[in-house]
FINUGU-548216 format. One record per atom (N, C-alpha, C, O): residue number from 1; residue in one letter; chain; atom name; y, z, x. Coordinates in nm, 3 decimals. Each point is the difference from the previous one (the first is absolute). Example, Ala and Ser with C-alpha at 12.3 -4.5 7.8 and 13.67 -1.06 7.14 Angstrom:
BEGIN
DOLUM   pakol   mise   sevo   lomar         Y         Z         X
DOLUM       1      a      A       N    -0.569     0.780     1.319
DOLUM       1      a      A      CA     0.119     0.000    -0.089
DOLUM       1      a      A       C     0.120     0.000     0.090
DOLUM       1      a      A       O    -0.002     0.066     0.104
DOLUM       2      s      A       N     0.107    -0.138    -0.139
DOLUM       2      s      A      CA     0.119     0.006     0.082
DOLUM       2      s      A       C     0.109     0.073    -0.077
DOLUM       2      s      A       O     0.111     0.017     0.051
END
This chain:
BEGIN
DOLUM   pakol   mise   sevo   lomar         Y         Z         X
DOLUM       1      x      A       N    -0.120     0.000     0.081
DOLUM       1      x      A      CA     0.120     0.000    -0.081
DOLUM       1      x      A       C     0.126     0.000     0.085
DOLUM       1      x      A       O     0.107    -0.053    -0.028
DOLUM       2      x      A       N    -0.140     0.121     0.136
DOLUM       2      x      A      CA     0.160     0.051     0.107
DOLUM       2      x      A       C     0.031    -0.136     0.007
DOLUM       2      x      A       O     0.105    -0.053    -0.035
DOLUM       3      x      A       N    -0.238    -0.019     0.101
DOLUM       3      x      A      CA     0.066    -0.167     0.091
DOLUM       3      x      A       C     0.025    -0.072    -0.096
DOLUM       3      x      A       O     0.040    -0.109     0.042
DOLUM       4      x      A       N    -0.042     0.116    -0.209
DOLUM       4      x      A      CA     0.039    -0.118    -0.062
DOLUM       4      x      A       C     0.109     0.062    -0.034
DOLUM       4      x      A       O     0.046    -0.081    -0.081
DOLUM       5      x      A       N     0.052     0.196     0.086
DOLUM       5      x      A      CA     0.113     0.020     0.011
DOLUM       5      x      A       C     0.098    -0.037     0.119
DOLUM       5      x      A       O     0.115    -0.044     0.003
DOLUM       6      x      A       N    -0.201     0.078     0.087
DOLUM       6      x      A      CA     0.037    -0.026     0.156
DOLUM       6      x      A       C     0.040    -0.160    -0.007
DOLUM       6      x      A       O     0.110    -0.028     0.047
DOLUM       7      x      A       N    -0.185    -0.074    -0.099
DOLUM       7      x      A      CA     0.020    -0.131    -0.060
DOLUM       7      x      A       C     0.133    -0.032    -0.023
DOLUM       7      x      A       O     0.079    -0.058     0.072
DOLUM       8      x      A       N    -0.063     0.116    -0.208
DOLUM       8      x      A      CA     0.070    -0.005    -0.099
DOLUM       8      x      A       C     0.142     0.034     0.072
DOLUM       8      x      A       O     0.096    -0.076    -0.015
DOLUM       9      x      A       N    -0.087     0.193     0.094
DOLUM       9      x      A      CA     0.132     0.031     0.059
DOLUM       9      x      A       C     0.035    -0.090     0.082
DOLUM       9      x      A       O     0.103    -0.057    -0.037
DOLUM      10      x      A       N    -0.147     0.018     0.141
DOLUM      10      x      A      CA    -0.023    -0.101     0.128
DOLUM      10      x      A       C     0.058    -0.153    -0.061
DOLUM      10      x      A       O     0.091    -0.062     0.056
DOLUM      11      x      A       N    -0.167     0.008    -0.195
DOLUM      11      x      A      CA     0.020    -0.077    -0.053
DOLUM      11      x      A       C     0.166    -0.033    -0.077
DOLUM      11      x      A       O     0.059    -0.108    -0.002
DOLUM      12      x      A       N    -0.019     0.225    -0.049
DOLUM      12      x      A      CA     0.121     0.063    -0.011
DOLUM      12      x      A       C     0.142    -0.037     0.067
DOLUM      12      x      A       O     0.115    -0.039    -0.023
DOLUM      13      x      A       N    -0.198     0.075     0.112
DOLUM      13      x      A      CA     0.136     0.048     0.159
DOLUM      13      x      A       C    -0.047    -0.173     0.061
DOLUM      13      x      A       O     0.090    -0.038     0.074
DOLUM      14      x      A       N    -0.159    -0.027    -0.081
DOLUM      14      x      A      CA     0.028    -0.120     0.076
DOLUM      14      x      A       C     0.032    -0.079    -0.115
DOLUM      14      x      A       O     0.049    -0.106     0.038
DOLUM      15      x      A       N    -0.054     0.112    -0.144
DOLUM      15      x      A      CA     0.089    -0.060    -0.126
DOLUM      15      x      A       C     0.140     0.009     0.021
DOLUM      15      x      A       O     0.091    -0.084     0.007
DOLUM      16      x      A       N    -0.097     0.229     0.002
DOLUM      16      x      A      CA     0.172     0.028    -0.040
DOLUM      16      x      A       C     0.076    -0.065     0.193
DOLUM      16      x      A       O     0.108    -0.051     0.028
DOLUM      17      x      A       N    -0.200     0.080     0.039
DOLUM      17      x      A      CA     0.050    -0.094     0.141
DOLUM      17      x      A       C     0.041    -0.149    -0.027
DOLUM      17      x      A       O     0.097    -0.066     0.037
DOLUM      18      x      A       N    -0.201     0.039    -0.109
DOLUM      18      x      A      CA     0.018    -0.186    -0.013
DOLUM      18      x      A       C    -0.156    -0.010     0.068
DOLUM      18      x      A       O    -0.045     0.046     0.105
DOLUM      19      x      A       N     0.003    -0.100    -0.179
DOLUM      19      x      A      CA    -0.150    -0.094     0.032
DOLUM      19      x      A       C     0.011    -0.082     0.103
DOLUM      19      x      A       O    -0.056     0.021     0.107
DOLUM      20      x      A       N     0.131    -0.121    -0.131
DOLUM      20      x      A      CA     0.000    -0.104     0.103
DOLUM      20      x      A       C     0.129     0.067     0.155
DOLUM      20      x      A       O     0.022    -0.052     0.110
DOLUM      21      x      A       N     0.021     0.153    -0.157
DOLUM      21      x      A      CA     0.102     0.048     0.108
DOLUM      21      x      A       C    -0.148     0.105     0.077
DOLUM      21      x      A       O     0.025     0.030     0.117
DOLUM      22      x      A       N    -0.133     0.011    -0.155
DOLUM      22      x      A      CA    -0.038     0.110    -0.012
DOLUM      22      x      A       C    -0.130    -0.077     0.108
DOLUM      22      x      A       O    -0.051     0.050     0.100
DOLUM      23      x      A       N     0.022    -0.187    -0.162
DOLUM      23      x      A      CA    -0.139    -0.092     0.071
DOLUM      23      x      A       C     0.100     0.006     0.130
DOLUM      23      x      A       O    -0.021     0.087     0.084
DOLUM      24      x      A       N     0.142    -0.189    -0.066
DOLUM      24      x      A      CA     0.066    -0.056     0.151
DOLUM      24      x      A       C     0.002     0.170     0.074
DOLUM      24      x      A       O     0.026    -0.003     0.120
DOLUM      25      x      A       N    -0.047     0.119    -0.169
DOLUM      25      x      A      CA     0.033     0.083     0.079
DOLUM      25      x      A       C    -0.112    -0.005     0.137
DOLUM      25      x      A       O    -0.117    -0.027    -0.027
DOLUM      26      x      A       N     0.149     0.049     0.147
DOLUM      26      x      A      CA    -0.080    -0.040     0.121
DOLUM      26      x      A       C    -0.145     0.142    -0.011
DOLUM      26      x      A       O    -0.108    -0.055     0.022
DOLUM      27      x      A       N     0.100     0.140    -0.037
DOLUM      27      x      A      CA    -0.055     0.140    -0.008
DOLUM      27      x      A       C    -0.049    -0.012    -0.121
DOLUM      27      x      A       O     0.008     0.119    -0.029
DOLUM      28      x      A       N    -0.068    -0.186    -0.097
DOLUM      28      x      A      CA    -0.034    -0.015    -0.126
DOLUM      28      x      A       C    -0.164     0.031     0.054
DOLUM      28      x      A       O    -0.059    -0.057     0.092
DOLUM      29      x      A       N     0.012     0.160    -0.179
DOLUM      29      x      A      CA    -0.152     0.026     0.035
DOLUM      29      x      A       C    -0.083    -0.117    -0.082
DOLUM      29      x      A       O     0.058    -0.047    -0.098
DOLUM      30      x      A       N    -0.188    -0.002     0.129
DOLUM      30      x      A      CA    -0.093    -0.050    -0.023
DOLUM      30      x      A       C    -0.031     0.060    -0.165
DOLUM      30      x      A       O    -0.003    -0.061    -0.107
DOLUM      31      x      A       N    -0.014     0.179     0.133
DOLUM      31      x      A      CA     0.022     0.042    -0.182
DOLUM      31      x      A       C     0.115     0.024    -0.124
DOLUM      31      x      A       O    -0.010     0.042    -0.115
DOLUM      32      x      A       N     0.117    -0.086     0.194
DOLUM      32      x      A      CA     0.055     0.013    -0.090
DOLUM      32      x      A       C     0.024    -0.166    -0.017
DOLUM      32      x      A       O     0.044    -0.008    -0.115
DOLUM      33      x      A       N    -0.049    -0.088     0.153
DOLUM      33      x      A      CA     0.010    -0.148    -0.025
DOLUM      33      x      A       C    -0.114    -0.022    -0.089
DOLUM      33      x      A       O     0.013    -0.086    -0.088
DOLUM      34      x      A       N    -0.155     0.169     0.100
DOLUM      34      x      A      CA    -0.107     0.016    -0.095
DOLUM      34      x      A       C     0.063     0.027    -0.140
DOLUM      34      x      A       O     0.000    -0.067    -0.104
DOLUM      35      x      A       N     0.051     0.184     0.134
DOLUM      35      x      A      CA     0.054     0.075    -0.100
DOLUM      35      x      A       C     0.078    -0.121    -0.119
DOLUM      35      x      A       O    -0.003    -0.006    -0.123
DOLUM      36      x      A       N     0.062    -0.071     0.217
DOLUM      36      x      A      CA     0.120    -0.053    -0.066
DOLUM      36      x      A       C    -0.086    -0.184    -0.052
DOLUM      36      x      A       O     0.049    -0.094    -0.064
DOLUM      37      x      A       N    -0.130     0.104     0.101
DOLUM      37      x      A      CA    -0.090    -0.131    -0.038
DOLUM      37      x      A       C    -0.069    -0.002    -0.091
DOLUM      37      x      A       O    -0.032    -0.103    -0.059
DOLUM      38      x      A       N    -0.017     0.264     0.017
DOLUM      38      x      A      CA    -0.089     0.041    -0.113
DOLUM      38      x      A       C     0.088     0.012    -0.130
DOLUM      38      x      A       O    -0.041    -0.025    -0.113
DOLUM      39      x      A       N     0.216     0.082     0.159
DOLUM      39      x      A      CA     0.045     0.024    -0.137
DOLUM      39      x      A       C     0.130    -0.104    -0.006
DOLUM      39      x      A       O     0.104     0.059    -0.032
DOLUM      40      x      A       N    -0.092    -0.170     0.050
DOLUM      40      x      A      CA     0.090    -0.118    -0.023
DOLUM      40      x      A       C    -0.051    -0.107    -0.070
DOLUM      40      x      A       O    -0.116    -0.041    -0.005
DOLUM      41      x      A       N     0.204     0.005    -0.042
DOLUM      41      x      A      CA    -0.061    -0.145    -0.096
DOLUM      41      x      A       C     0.093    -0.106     0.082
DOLUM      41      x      A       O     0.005    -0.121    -0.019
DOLUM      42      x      A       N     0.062     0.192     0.110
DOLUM      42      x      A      CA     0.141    -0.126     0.018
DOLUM      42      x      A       C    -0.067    -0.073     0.135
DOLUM      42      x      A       O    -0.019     0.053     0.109
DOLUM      43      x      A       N    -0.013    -0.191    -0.148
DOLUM      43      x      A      CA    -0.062    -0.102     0.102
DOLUM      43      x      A       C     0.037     0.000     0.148
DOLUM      43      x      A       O    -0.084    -0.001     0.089
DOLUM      44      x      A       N     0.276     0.004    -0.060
DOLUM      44      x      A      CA     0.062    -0.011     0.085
DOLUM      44      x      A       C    -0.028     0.095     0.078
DOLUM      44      x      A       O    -0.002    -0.022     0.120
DOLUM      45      x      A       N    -0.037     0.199    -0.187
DOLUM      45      x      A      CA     0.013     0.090     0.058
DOLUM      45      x      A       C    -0.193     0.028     0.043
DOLUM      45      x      A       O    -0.039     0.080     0.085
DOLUM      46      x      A       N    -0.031    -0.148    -0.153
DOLUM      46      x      A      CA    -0.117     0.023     0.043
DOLUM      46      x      A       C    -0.041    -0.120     0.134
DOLUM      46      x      A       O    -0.101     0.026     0.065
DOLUM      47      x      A       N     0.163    -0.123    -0.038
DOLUM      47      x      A      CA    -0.022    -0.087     0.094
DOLUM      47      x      A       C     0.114     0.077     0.118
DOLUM      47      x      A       O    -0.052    -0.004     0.112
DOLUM      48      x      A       N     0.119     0.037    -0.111
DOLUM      48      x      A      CA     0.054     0.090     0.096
DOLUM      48      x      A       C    -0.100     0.148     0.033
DOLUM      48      x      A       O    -0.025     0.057     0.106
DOLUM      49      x      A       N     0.000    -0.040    -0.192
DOLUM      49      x      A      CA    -0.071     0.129     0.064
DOLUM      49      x      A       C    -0.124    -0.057     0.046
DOLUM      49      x      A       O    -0.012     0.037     0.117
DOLUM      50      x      A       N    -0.075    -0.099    -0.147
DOLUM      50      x      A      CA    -0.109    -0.095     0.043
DOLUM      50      x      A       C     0.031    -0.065     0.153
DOLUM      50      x      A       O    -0.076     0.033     0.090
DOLUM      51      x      A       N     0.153    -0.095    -0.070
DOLUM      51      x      A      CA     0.071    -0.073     0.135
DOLUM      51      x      A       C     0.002     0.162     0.026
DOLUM      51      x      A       O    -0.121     0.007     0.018
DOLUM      52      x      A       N     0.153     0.093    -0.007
DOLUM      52      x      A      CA     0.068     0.054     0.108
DOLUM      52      x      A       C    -0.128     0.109     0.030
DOLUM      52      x      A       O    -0.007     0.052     0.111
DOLUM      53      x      A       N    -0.103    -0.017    -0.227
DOLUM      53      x      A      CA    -0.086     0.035     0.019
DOLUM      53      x      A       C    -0.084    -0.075     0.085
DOLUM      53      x      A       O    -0.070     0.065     0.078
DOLUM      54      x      A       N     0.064    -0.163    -0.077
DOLUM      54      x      A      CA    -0.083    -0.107     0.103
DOLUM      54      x      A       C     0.046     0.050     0.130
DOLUM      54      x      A       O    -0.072     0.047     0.089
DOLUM      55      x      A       N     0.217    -0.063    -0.087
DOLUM      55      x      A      CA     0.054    -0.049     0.173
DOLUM      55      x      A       C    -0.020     0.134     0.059
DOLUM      55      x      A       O    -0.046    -0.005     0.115
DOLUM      56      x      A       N     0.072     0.148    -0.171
DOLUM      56      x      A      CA    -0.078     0.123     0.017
DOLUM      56      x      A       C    -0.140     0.033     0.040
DOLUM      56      x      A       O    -0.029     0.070     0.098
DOLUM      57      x      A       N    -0.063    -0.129    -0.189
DOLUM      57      x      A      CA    -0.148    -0.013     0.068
DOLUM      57      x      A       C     0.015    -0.089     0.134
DOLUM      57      x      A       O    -0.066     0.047     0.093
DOLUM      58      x      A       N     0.126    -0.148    -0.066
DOLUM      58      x      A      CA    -0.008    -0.082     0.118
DOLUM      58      x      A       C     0.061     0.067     0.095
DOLUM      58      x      A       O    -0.028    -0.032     0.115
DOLUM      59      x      A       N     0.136     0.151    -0.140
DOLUM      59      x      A      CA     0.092     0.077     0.096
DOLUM      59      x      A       C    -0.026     0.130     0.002
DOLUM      59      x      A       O     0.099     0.072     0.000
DOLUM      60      x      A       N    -0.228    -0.008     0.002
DOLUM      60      x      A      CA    -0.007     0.125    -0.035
DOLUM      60      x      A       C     0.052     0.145     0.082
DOLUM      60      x      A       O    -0.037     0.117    -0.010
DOLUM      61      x      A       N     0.131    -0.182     0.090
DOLUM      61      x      A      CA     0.158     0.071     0.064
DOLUM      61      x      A       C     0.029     0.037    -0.070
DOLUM      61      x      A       O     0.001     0.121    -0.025
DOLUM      62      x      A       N     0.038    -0.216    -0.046
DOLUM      62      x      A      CA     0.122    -0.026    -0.108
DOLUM      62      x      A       C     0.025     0.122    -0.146
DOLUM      62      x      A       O     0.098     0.050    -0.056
DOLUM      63      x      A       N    -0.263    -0.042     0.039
DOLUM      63      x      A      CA    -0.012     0.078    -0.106
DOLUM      63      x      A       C    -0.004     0.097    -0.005
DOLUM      63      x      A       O     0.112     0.047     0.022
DOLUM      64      x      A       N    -0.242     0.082    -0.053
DOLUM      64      x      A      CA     0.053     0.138    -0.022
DOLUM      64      x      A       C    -0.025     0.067     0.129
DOLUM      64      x      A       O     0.039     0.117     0.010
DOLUM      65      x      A       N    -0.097    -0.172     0.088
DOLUM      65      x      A      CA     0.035     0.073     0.138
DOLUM      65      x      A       C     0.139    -0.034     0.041
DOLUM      65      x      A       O     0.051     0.088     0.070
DOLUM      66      x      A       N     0.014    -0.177    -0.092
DOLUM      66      x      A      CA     0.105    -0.068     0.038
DOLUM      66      x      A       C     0.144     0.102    -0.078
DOLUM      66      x      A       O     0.108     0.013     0.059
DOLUM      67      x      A       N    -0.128     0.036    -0.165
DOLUM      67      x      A      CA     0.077     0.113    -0.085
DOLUM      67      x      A       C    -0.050     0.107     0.020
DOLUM      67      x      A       O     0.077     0.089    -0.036
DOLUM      68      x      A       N    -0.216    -0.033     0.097
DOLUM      68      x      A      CA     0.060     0.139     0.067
DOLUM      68      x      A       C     0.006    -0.015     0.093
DOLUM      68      x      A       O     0.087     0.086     0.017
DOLUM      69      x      A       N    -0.105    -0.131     0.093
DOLUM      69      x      A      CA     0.116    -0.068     0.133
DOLUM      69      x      A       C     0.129     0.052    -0.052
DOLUM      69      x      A       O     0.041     0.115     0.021
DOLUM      70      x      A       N     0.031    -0.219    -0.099
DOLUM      70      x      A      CA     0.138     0.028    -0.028
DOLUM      70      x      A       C     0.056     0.118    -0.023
DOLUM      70      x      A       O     0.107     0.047     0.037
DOLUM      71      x      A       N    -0.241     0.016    -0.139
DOLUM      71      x      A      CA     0.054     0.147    -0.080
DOLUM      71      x      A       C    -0.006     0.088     0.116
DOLUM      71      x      A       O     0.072     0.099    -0.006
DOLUM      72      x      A       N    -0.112    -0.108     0.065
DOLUM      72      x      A      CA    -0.062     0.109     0.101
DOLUM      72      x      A       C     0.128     0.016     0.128
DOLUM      72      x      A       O     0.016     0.106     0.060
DOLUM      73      x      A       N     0.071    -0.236    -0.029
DOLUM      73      x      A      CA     0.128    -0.009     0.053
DOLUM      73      x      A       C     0.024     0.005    -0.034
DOLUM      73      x      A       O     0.062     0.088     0.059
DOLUM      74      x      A       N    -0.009    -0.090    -0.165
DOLUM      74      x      A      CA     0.112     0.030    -0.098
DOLUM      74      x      A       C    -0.005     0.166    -0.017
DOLUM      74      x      A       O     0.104     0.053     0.038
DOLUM      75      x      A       N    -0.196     0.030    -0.082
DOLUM      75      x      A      CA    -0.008     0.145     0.031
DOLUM      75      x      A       C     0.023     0.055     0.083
DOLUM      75      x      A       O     0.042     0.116    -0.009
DOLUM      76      x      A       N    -0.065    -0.193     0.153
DOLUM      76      x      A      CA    -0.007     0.075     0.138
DOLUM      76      x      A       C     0.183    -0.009     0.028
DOLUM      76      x      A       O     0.058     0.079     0.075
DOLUM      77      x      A       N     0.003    -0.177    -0.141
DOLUM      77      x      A      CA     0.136    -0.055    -0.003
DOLUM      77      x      A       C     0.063     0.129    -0.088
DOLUM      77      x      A       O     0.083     0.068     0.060
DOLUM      78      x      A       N    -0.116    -0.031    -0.194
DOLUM      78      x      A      CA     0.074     0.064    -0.074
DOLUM      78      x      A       C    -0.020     0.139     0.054
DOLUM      78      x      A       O     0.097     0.072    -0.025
DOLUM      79      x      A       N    -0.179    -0.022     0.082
DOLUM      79      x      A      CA    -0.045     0.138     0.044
DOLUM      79      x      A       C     0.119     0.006     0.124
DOLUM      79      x      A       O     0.094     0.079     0.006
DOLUM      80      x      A       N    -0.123    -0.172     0.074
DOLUM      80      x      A      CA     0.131    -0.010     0.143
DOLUM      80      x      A       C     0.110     0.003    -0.054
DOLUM      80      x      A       O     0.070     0.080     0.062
DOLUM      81      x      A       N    -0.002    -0.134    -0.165
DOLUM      81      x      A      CA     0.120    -0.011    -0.055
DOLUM      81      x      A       C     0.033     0.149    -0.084
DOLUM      81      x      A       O     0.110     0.052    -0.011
DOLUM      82      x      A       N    -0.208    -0.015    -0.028
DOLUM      82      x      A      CA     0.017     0.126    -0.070
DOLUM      82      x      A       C     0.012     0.185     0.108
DOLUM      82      x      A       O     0.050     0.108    -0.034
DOLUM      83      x      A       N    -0.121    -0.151     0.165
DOLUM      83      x      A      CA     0.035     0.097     0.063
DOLUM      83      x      A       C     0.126     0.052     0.009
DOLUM      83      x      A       O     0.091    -0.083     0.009
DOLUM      84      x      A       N    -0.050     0.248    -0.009
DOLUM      84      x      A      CA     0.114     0.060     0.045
DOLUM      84      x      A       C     0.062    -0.038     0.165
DOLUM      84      x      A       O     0.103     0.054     0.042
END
């Protein structure tokens, strides 16, 4: 029940981002382009997430090792910035 809420929110928040602002984002996980393929009817926005889900499997940098990479500098960044 949690993860089909967990869904539902995720689904939400990359709505209210913009779908197609939300696919071009570089850091877009493998599940949430799932996410967004299972609950669209809109052609434009399912051949974009499709293309970019592809070029992800071919770049698997790119994808969710590739965003906690990022997250993980990005923390080590905000923790340094946050010291007294």
């Amino acid at each position: 029940m949690s993860s089909i809420l967990d869904d539902q929110l995720r689904l939400m928040a990359l709505k209210q981002y913009g779908l197609i602002k939300s696919i071009k984002t570089p850091d877009i996980s493998k599940a949430d382009l799932i996410l967004i393929l299972k609950n669209t009817e809109n052609e434009t926005i399912k051949q974009l997430a499709t293309e970019k889900l592809q070029y992800l499997k071919s770049h698997p940098r790119l994808g969710w090792a590739g965003s906690l990479a990022r997250a993980n500098r990005l923390g080590s960044f905000h923790s340094e910035s946050t010291k007294d």
